[in-house]
C-alpha positions as CSV (number, residue, x, y, z in Angstrom):
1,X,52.1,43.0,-73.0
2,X,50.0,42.3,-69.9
3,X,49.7,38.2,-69.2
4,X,46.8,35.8,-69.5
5,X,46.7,34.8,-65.8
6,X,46.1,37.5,-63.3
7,X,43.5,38.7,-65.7
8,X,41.7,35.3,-65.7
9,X,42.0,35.3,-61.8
10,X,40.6,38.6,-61.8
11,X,37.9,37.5,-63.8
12,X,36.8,34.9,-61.7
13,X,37.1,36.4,-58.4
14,X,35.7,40.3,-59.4
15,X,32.9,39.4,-61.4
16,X,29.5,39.5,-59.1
17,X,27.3,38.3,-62.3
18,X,29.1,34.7,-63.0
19,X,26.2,31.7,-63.2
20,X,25.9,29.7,-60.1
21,X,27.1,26.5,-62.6
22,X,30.0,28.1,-63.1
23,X,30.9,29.7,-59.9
24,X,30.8,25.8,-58.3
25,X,32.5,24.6,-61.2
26,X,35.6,27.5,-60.4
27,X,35.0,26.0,-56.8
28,X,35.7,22.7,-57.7
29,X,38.7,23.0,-60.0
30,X,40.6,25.1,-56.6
31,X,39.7,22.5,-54.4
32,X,41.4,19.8,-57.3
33,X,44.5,22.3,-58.2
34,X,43.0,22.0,-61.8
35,X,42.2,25.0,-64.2
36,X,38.9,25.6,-66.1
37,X,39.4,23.7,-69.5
38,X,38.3,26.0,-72.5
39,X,37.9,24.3,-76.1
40,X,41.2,25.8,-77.5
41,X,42.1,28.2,-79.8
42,X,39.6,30.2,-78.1
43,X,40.1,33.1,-75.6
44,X,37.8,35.4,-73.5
45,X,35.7,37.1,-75.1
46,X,35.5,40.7,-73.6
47,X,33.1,41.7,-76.2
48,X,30.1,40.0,-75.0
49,X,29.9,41.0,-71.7
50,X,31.5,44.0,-69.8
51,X,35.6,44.0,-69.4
52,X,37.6,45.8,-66.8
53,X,37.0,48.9,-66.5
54,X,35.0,49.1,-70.3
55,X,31.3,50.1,-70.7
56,X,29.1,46.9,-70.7
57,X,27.4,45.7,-73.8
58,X,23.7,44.7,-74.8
59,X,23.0,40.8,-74.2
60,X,22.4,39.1,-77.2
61,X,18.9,38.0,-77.2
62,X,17.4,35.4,-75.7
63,X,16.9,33.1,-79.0
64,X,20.5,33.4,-79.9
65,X,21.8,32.6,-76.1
66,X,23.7,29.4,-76.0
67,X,22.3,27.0,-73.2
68,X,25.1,26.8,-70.4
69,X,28.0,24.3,-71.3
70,X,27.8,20.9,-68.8
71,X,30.7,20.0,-66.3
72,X,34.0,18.2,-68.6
73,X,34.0,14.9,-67.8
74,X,37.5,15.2,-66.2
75,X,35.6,17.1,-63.1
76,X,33.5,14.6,-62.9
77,X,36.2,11.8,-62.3
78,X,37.7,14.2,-60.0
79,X,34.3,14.6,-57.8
80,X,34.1,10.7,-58.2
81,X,37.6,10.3,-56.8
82,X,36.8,12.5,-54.0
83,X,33.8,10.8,-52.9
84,X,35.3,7.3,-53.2
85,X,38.2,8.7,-50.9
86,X,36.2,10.1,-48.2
87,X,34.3,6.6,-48.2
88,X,37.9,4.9,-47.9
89,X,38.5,7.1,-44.8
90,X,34.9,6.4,-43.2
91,X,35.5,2.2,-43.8
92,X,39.0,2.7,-42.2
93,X,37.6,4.4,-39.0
94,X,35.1,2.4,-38.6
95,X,37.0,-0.6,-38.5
96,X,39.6,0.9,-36.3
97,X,36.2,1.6,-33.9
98,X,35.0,-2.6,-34.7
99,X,38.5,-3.5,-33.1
100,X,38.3,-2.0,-30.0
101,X,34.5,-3.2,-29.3
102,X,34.0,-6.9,-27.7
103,X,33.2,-9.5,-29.7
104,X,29.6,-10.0,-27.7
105,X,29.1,-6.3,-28.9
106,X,30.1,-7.3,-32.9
107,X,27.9,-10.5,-32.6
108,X,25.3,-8.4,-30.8
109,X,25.3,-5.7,-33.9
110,X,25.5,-8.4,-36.7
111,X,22.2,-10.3,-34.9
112,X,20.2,-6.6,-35.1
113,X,21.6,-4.6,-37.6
114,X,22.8,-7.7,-40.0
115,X,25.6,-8.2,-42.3
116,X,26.6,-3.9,-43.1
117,X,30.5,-3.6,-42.9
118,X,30.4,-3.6,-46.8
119,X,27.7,0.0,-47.0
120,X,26.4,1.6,-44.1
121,X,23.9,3.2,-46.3
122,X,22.3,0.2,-46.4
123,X,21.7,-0.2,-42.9
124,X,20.4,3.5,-43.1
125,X,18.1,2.1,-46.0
126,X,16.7,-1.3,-44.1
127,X,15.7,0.8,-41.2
128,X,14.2,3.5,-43.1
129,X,12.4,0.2,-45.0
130,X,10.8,-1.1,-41.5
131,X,9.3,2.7,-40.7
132,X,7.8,2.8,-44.0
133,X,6.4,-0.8,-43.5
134,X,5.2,-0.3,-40.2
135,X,3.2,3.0,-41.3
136,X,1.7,1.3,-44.3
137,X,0.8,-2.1,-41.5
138,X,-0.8,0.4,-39.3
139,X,-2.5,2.1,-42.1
140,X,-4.3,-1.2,-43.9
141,X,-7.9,-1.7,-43.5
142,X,-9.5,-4.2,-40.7
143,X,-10.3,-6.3,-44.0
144,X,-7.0,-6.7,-44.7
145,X,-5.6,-7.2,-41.2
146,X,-8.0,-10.0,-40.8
147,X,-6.7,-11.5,-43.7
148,X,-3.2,-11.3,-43.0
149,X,-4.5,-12.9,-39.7
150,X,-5.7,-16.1,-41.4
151,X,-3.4,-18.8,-40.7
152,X,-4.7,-22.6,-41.9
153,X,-6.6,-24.5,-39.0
154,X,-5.2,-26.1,-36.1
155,X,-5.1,-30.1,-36.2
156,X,-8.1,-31.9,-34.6
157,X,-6.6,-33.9,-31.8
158,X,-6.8,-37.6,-32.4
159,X,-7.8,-38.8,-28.9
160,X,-10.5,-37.0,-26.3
161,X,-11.1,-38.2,-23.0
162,X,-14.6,-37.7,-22.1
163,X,-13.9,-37.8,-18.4
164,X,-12.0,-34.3,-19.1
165,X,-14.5,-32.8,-19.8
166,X,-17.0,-33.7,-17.1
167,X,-16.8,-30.9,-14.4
168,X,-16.3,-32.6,-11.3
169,X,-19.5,-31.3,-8.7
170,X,-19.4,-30.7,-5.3
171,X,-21.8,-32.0,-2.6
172,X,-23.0,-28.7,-0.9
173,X,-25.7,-30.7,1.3
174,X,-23.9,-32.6,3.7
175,X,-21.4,-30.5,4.6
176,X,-22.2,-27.7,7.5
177,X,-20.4,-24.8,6.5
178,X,-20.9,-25.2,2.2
179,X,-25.0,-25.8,3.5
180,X,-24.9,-21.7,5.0
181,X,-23.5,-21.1,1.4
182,X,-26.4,-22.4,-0.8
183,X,-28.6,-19.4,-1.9
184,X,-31.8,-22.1,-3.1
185,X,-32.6,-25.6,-3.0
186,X,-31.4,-26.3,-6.5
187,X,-27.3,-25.7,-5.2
188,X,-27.7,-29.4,-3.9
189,X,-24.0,-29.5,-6.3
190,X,-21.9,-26.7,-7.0
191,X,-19.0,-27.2,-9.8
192,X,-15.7,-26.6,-8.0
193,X,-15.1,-23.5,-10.3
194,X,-18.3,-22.3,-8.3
195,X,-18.0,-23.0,-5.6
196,X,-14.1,-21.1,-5.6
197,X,-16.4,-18.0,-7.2
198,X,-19.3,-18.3,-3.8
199,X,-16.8,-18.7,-1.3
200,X,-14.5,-15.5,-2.6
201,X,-18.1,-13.7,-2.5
202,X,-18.5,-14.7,1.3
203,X,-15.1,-13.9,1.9
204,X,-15.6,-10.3,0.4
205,X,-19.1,-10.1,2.0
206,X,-17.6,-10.8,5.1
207,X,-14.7,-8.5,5.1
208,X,-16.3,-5.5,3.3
209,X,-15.0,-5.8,0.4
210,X,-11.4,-6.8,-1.1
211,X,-8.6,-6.4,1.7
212,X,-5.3,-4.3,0.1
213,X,-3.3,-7.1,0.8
214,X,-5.3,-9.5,-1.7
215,X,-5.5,-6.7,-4.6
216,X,-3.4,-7.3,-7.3
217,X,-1.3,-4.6,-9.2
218,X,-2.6,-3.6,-12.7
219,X,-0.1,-2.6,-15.0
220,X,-1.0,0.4,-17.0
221,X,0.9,1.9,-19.8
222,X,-0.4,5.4,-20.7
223,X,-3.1,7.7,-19.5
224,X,-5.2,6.6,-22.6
225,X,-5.1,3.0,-21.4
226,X,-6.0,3.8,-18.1
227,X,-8.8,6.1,-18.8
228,X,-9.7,2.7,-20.8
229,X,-9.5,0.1,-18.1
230,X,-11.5,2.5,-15.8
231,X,-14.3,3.0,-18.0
232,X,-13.7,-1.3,-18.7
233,X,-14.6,-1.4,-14.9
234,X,-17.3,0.5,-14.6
235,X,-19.0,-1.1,-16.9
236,X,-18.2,-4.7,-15.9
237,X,-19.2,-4.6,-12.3
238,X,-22.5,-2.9,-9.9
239,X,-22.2,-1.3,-6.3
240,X,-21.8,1.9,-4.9
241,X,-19.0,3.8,-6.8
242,X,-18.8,6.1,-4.4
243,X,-15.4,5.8,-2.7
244,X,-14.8,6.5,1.0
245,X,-12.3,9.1,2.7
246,X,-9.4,7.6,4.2
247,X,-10.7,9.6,7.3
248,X,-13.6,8.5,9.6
249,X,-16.9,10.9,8.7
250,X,-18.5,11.8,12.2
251,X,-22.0,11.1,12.9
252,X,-23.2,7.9,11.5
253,X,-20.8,4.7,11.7
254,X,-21.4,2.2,9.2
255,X,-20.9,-1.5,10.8
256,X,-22.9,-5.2,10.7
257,X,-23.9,-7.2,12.9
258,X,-21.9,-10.4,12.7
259,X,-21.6,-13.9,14.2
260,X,-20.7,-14.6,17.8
261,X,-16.7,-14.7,18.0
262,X,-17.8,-17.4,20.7
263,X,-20.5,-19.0,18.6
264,X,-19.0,-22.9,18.6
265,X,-18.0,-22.2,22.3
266,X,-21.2,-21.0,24.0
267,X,-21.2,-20.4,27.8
268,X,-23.1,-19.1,29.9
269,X,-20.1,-17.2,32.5
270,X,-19.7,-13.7,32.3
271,X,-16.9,-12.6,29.6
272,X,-13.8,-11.0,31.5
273,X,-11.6,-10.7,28.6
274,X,-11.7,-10.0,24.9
275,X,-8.9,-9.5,22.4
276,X,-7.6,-10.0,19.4
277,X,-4.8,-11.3,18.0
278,X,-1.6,-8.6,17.4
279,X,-0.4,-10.8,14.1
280,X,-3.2,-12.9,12.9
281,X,-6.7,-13.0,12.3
282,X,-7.7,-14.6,15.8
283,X,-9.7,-13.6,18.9
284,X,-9.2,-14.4,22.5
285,X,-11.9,-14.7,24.7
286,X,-11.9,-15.6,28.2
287,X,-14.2,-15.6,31.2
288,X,-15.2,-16.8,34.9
289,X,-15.5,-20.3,33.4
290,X,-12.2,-21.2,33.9
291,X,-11.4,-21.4,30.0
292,X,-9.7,-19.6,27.3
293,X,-10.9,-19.8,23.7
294,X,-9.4,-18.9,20.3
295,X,-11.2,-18.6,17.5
296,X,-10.7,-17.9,13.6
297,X,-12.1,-14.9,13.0
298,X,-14.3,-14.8,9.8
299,X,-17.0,-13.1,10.7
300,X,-20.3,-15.5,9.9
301,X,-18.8,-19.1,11.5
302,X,-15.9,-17.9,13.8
303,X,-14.9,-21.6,13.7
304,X,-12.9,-22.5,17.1
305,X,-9.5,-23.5,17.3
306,X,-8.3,-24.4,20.8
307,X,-9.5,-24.4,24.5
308,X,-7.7,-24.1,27.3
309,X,-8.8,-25.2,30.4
310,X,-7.7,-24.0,34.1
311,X,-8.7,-25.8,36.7
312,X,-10.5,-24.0,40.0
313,X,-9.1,-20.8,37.8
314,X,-11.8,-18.5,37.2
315,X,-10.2,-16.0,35.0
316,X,-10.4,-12.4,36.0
317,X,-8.3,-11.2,32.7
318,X,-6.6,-12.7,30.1
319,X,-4.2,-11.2,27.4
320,X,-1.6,-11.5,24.7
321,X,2.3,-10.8,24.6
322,X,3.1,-7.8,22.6
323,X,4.4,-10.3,20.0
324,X,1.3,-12.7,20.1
325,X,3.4,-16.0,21.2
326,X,2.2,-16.2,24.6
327,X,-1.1,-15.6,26.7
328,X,-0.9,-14.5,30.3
329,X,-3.7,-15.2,32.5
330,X,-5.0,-14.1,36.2
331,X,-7.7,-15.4,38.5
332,X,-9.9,-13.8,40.6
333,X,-8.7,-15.2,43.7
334,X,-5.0,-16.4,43.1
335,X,-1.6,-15.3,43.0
336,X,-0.8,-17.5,40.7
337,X,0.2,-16.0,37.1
338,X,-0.9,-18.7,33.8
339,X,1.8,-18.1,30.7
340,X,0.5,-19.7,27.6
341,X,3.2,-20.7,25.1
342,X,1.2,-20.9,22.1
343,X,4.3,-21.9,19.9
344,X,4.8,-24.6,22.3
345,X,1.9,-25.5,23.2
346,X,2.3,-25.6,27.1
347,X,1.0,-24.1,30.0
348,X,3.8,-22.5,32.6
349,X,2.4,-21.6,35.9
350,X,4.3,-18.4,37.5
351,X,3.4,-19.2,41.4
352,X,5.5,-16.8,43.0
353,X,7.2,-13.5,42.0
354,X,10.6,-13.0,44.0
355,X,10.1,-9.9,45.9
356,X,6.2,-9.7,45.4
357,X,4.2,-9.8,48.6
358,X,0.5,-9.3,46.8
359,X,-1.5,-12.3,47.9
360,X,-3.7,-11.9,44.8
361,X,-2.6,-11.1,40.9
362,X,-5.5,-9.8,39.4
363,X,-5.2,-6.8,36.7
364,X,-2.1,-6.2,35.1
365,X,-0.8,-4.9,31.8
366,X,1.6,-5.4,29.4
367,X,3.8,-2.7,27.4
368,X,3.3,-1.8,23.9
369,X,6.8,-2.9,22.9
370,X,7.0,-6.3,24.9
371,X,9.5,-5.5,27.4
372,X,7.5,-4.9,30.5
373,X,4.9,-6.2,32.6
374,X,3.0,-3.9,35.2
375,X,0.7,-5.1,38.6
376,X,-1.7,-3.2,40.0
377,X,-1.3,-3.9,43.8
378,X,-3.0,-3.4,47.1
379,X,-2.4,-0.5,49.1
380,X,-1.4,1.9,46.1
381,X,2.0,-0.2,45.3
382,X,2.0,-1.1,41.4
383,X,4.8,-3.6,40.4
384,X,6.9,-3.5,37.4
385,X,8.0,-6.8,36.5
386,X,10.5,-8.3,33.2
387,X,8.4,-9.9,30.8
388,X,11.1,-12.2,29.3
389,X,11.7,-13.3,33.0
390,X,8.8,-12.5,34.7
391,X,10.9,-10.5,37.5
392,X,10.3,-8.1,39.5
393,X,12.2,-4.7,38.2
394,X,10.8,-2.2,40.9
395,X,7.8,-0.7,42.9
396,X,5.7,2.5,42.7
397,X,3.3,4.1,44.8
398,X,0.9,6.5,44.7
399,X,-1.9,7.9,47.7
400,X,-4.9,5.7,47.8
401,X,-5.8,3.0,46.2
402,X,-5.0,2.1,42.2
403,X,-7.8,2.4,39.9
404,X,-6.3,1.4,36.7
405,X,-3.4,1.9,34.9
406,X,-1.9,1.4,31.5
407,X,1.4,2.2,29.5
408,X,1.7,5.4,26.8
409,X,2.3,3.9,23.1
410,X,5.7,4.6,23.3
411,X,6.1,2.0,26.4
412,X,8.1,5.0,28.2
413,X,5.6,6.1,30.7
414,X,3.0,4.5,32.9
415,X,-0.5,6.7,33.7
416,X,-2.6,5.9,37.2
417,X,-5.9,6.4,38.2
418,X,-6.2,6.7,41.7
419,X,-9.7,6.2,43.5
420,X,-9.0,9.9,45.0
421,X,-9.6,11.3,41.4
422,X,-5.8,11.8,41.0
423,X,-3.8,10.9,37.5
424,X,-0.3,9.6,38.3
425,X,2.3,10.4,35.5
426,X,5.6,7.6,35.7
427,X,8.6,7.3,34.0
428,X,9.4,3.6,33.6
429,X,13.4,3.7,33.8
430,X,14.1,6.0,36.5
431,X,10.3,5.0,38.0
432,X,9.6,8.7,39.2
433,X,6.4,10.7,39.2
434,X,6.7,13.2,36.1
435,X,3.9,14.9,37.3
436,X,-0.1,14.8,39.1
437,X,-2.5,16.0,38.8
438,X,-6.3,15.9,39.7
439,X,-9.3,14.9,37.2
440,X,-11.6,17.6,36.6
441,X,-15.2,16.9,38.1
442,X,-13.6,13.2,39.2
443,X,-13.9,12.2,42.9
444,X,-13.5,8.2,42.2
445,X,-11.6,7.3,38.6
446,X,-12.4,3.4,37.4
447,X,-10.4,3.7,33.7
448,X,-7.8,5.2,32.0
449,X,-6.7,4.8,28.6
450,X,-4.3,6.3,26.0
451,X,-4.2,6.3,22.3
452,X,-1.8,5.0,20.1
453,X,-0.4,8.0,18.1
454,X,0.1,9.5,21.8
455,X,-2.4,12.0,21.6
456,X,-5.1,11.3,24.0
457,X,-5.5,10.7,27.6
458,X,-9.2,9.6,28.2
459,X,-9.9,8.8,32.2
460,X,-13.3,7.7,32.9
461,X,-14.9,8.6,36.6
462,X,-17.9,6.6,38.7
463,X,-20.0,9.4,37.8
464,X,-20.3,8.6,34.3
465,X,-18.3,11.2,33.3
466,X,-15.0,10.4,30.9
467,X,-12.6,13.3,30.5
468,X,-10.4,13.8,26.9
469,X,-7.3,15.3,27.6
470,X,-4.2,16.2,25.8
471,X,-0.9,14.1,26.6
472,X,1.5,17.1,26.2
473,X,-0.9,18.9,28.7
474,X,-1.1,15.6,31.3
475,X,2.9,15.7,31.4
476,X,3.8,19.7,31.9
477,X,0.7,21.3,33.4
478,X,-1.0,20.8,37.3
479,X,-3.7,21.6,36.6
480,X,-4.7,20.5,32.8
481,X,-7.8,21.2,31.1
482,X,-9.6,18.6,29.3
483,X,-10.7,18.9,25.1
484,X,-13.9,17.7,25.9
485,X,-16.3,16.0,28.9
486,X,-18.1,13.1,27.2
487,X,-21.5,13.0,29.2
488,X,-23.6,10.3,27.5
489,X,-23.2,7.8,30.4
490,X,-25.1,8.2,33.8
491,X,-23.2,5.3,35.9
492,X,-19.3,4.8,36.4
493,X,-17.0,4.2,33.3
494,X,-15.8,0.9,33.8
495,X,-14.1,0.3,30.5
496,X,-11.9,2.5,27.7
497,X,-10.4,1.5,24.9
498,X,-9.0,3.9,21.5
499,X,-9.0,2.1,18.3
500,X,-5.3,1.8,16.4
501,X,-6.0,4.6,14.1
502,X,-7.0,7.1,17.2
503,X,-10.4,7.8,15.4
504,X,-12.8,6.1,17.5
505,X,-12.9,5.8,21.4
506,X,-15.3,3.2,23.3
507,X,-16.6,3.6,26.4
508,X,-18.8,1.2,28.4
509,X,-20.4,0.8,32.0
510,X,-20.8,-2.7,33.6
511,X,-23.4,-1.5,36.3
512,X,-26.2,-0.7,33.3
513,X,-27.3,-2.6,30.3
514,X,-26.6,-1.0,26.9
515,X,-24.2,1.4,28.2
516,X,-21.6,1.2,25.7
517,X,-21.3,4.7,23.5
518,X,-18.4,5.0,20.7
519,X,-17.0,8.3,20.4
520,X,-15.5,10.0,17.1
521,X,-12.2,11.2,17.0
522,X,-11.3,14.1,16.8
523,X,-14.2,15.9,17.1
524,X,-15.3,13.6,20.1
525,X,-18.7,13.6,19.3
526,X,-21.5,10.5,19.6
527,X,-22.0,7.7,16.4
528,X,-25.9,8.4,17.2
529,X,-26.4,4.6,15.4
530,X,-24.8,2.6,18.0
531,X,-26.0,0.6,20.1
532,X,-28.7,0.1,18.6
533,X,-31.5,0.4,21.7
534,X,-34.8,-1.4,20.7
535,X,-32.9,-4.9,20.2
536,X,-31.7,-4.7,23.8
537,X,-28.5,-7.4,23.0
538,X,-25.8,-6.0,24.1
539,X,-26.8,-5.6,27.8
540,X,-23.8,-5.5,30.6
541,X,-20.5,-4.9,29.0
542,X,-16.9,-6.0,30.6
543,X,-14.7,-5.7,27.9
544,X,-14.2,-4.4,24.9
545,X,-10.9,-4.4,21.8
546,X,-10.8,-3.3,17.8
547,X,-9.0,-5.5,15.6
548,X,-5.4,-4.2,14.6
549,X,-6.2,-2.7,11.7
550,X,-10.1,-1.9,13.5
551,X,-12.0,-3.7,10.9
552,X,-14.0,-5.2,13.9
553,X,-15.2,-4.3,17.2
554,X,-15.8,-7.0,20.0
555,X,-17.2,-6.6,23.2
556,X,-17.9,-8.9,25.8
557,X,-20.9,-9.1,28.3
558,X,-22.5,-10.8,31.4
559,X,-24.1,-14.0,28.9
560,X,-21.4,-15.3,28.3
561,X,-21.4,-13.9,24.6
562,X,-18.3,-12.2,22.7
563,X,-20.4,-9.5,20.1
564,X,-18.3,-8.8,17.2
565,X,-19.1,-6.2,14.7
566,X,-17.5,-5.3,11.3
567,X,-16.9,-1.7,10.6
568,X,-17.0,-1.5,6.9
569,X,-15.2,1.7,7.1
570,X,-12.0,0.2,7.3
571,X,-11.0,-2.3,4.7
572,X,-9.2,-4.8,6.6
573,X,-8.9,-6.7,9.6
């Protein structure tokens, strides 16, 4: 007689028909060790279905099926038990995790989280509670939102000074500069909070608009909120919208007219010098009337801030130090060198130069980087002198007589002009000719200039004529050719100065009135607005500078009257 067992087991395992209830059920009772309990007294019943290897049967039909019998309550327990242990397990490694964490980290978690060592499922219900409640915020009406928004009245306060609330006013009569401010006769008194609003306007009016350095950074989140701000904007505020390249268009230079830079100085001595400040927002001027001026540079008062007078000194040029501390100065008819210390306030006469024989100092410059100072001499000689100790370092000379010279940006070379119409090319450590060659159509040069990014060599002839070349070109080839011949003036090129950004070069003649062009960079063609001829102001020019950053452009003239202009092209000054 066969056993009970293996046929059971073959039962459960063979049979591809069982109910899905049961087949867990058979799952669960090999995962506990425990057998499938059957009411007893009962066996299988290989009648009603099909046995091993027997035909299979008819179902009974479906009114005399019995509905599927539920799980015993024993499996039950056992699933119970089975959970509850698993949950023992999860606590226990949990806490073995809570050990090894800091106790900041605990009290960290307890603060955010709260009180859930008991049940993490609660903490998995609390934060599934706060994304329901956040939807359902973000869902409610504007109605209700305004209503949740209704918290009881703040308190009246039980004391109010009057005198609060009075807004103090201003007295814009009877002071010079707030008078130039008042737009009517009814601004006798301007609120201070107005007043702070009219003198940002003339600040703004004055420099073209808002420098960079006085914007203030916007924070913006997303794209949306920026799209939102920007439309904000535009909406809040008139102008032109249109916004400028960062490069200079050609053709037509946009600029103003402003203020004298010499205005609450006037004189009537010819202007030698003009220049601007390397650090601040000051201007220089200087001239055969034995004085040099600095002024605050603002572009409708130019208020002045110091004079400095030299006696029987009539100053042929004047300049700043590379690092704007000091002003050196040179007479038409003296040896004698003038130092300004402006941190110190005193004035250091340099009589004589060891090693210099030059019975007159008159032009000179002074290197980019601060280090050197260089003398045009008689008979061809140019000295190069220390400009910390205002010795001499060593001599160079070229054939004839120098015309001008200056330093390239990089303070590493020095370029001459001769008055034979020969360029000199020196290097400033070893001082040796790197090379020379002769101006093209130039049989007397007056001016020489380079720019600042070391591009351009400009040298400007008696004939009116001012040559463009290449620096690479000036320092390898004998015989270079220039970019282009600028032709607009008929008498001899006296002056030539690039602007910082090497986008605009002036050129100006002393021996005609209103001969002054400004040339556009790179394509070293005309502005066709400037100067403007049927006003006639400019007449005789002697010096010119830009600003560091070129918001404005000063020249000075024979009357004793430092022009300025403003370039609205470039944003600051």
């Amino acid at each position: 007689m066969r056993s009970e067992v293996p046929r059971e087991r073959l039962r459960f395992s063979s049979n591809p028909t069982m109910p899905p209830e049961r087949r867990k059920r058979m799952k669960l009772d090999r995962r506990t060790g425990a057998k499938p309990k059957r009411k007893p007294g009962t066996r299988p019943d290989w009648k009603a279905g099909a046995g091993p290897g027997g035909p299979p049967k008819k179902a009974a039909p479906s009114s005399q099926r019995k509905p599927p019998a539920r799980p015993s309550a024993a499996a039950a327990a056992i699933a119970v038990a089975a959970a509850e242990e698993e949950r023992r397990l999860r606590q226990r490694n949990r806490l073995t995790l809570e050990e090894d964490k800091p106790a900041v980290e605990r009290c960290l978690e307890e603060l955010v989280f709260g009180d859930v060592e008991d049940d993490e499922d609660e903490l998995l219900r609390r934060l599934r509670g706060r994304r329901v409640q956040r939807h359902e915020d973000s869902s409610d009406s504007e109605v209700e939102n305004e209503a949740k928004g209704n918290f009881p009245p703040q308190k009246k306060p039980v004391w109010v000074d009057e005198e609060d609330e009075d807004e103090e006013m201003v007295d814009m009569v009877n002071n010079r500069f707030r008078k130039d401010m008042m737009k009517n006769a009814s601004e006798s008194k301007l609120s201070k909070d107005n007043l702070k609003k009219r003198l940002k306007e003339e600040f703004q009016h004055a420099m073209g608009g808002v420098p960079a350095w006085a914007e203030t950074n916007k924070r913006k989140s997303s794209s949306d909120d920026e799209s939102e701000e920007d439309e904000d904007d535009l909406l809040q505020r008139t102008g032109n919208f249109v916004s400028t390249s960062t490069s200079l268009p050609r053709g037509i230079l946009k600029m103003k007219n402003c203020q004298h830079a010499n205005a609450e100085r006037p004189t009537a001595a010819r202007i030698s010098s003009v220049q601007f400040h390397p650090g601040a927002q000051i201007v220089m001027v200087a001239g055969l009337d034995n004085a040099v001026s600095l002024f605050q540079v603002d572009g409708k008062t130019n208020p002045k801030i110091q004079s400095i007078y030299l006696e029987r000194f009539p100053i042929f040029k004047a300049c700043f130090s590379a690092n704007g501390e000091e002003v050196l100065a040179t007479s038409t008819h003296s040896k004698v060198l003038y130092v300004y210390d402006m941190l110190a306030g005193k004035l250091i006469p340099v009589h004589q130069v060891r090693g210099l024989k030059e019975k007159i100092v008159r032009s000179f410059e002074v290197s980019p980087d601060g280090s050197f100072l260089l003398i045009n001499g008689i008979a061809g000689y140019l000295h190069l002198l220390s400009m910390k100790t205002k010795e001499l370092i060593g001599s160079m000379k070229i054939n004839g007589r120098v015309a001008a010279s200056t330093f390239s940006s990089d303070s590493n070379k020095v370029y001459t002009s001769s008055g034979d119409g020969e360029v000199y090319v020196w290097d400033v450590n070893s001082r040796k000719c790197l090379n020379r060659f002769v101006d093209e159509g130039s049989l007397y040069g007056l001016s020489i200039a380079t720019s600042r990014n070391g591009q351009y060599v400009a040298c400007g002839s008696n004939c009116g004529v001012v040559n463009i070349y290449n620096q690479d070109s000036c320092l390898q080839e004998t015989n270079p050719k220039p970019i282009k011949a600028i032709m607009n003036l008929v008498t001899g090129v006296t002056s030539l100065t690039f602007n910082p950004t090497t986008e605009i070069l002036a050129i100006a003649s002393e021996k005609m009135k209103e001969a002054v062009r400004l040339i556009h960079l790179p394509s070293c063609t005309v502005f066709s607005n400037f100067p403007v001829i049927k006003k006639k102001n400019i007449s005789h020019i002697h010096t010119m500078d830009f600003s560091p950053r070129s918001g404005y452009f000063a020249l000075g003239n024979e009357k004793g009257k430092a022009l300025m202009y403003r370039l609205h092209h470039y944003s600051d000054f």
